[in-house]
N, C-alpha and C positions, 0 to 999 in steps of 0.2 A: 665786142670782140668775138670773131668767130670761133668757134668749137673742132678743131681738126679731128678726121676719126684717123685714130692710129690702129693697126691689127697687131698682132702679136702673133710669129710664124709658129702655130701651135700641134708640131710634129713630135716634138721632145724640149725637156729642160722644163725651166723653171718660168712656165706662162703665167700661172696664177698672180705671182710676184711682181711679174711688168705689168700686168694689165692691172695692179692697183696702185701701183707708183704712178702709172700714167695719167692713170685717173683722178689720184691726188695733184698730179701737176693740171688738170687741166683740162685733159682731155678726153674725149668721147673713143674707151677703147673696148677691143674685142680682140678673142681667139679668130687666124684663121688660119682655114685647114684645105679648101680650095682654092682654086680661080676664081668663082665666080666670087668668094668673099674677099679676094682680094680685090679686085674689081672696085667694090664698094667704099676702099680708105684710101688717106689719103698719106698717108708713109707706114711704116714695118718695122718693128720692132722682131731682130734670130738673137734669139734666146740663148742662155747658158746651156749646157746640158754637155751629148758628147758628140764632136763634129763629126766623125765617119758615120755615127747613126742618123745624124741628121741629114747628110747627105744621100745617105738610101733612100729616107722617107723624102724626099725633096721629088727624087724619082717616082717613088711608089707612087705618090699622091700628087703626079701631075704638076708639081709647080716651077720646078727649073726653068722652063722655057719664060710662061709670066711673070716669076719677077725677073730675071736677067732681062726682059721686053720694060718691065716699068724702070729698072736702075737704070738703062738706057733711054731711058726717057723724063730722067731727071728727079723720080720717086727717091723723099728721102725714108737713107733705111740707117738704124742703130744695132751696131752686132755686140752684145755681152759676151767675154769667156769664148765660149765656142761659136758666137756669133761674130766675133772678131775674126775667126779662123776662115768662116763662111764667105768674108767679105775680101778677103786677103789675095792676091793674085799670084803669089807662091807660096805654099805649104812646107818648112822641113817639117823631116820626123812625123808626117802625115801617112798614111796607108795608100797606097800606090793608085788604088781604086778610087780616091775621095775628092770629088770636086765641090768648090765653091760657085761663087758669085763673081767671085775676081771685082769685084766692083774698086776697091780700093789699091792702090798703086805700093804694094809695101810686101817683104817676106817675114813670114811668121813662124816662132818654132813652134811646134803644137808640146804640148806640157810642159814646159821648161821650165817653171820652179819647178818643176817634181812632180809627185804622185800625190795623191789624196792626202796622206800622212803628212808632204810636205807642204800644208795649204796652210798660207800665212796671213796677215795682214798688216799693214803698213799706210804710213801716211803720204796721199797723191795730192800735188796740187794741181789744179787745170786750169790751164787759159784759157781766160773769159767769162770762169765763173768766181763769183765774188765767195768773201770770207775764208771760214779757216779749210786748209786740207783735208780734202775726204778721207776719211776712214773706209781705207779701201780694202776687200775681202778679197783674197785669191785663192782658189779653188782647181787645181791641177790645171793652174793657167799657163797662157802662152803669155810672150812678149815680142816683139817687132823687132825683127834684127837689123831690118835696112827700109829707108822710105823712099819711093820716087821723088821728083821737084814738084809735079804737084799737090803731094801730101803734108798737111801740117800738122806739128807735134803738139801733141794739147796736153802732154802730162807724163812723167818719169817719175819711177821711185827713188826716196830721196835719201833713201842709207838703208841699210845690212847689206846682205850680199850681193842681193841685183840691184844697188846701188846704180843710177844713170839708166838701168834699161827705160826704154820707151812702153808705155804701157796704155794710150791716149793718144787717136790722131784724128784725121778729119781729113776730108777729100770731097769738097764742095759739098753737096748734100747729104755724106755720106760720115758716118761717124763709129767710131768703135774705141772700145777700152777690153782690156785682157781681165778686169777684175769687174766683179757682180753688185753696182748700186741697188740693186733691186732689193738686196738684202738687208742694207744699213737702217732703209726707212729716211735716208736722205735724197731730197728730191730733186737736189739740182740741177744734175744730168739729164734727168726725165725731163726737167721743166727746160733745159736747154735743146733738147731734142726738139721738144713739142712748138719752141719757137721756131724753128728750124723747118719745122713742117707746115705753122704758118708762113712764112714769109714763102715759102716756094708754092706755095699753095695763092 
């Protein structure tokens, strides 16, 4: 079975974390921080961290134009937290200045459980991965307020107060969740990614 290299958009957030999940599911990962090491994989892991900073550095360091060239070109990419935000093709509650990737067909509020203080955790189930519901971490996360038709819903929280929100979706090679697997030490997502990058690979 082939070995996919996945990079890890390593501008801000929590890279360390994906590039060991990744690797525990499978795959041959790394930080990158230019072009030319994007070049070299073969999908993309935007990382958690905080989306208007990520989006300067996306600038500073040259890479808006290559990845919006590779997600146009069928590169699959996974956005955690504020990589969900990155990937989202409208922003509320975003900074007026902050572009993404738009790569995915969906509007996102940008921290809507709350602030820091209000970072919760709750149990997600997702379509298509087996067993019990992820023990999922939210961290001054967003949720999806609305999906285009061709976006599918891979996962909703299932009681307290963001009961129903959407929090898990997918858009052909493209995949994002508003809360952080990288942290549980559960690898499913990672390992469903990584097939994902096989198979378009």
């Amino acid at each position: 079975m082939t070995v996919p290299v996945i990079g890890v958009l390593a501008l801000q957030g929590d890279v360390r974390e994906h590039v060991a999940a990744l690797t525990g599911a499978g795959a041959d990962a790394r930080p990158v921080r230019r072009p030319g090491e994007l070049d070299a994989v073969d999908g993309l892991v935007v990382p958690g961290g905080e989306s208007t900073t990520i989006s300067k550095l996306v600038d500073i360091f040259e890479m808006r134009e290559p990845i919006d060239k590779r997600i146009a070109g069928g590169m699959p990419v996974y956005g955690s937290c504020a990589g969900m935000i990155m990937l989202a093709a409208e922003v509320l509650d975003g900074r007026p200045d902050q572009r993404g990737f738009a790569g995915i067909g969906m509007t996102v509020r940008r921290n809507a459980f709350g602030r820091q203080v209000d970072s919760f955790e709750a149990p997600v189930s997702i379509a298509g991965v087996d067993g019990e519901p992820f023990h999922a971490v939210f961290i001054r996360a967003p949720w999806v307020e609305r999906v285009g038709p061709d976006v599918e819903v891979l996962g909703r929280v299932t009681d307290g107060p963001a009961e129903g929100r959407i929090v898990a979706v997918r858009q052909g090679n493209l995949l994002a969740t508003s809360f952080h697997p990288e942290l549980t030490g559960d690898l499913r997502l990672h390992r469903l990614f990584v097939d994902v990058v096989r198979a378009a690979a």
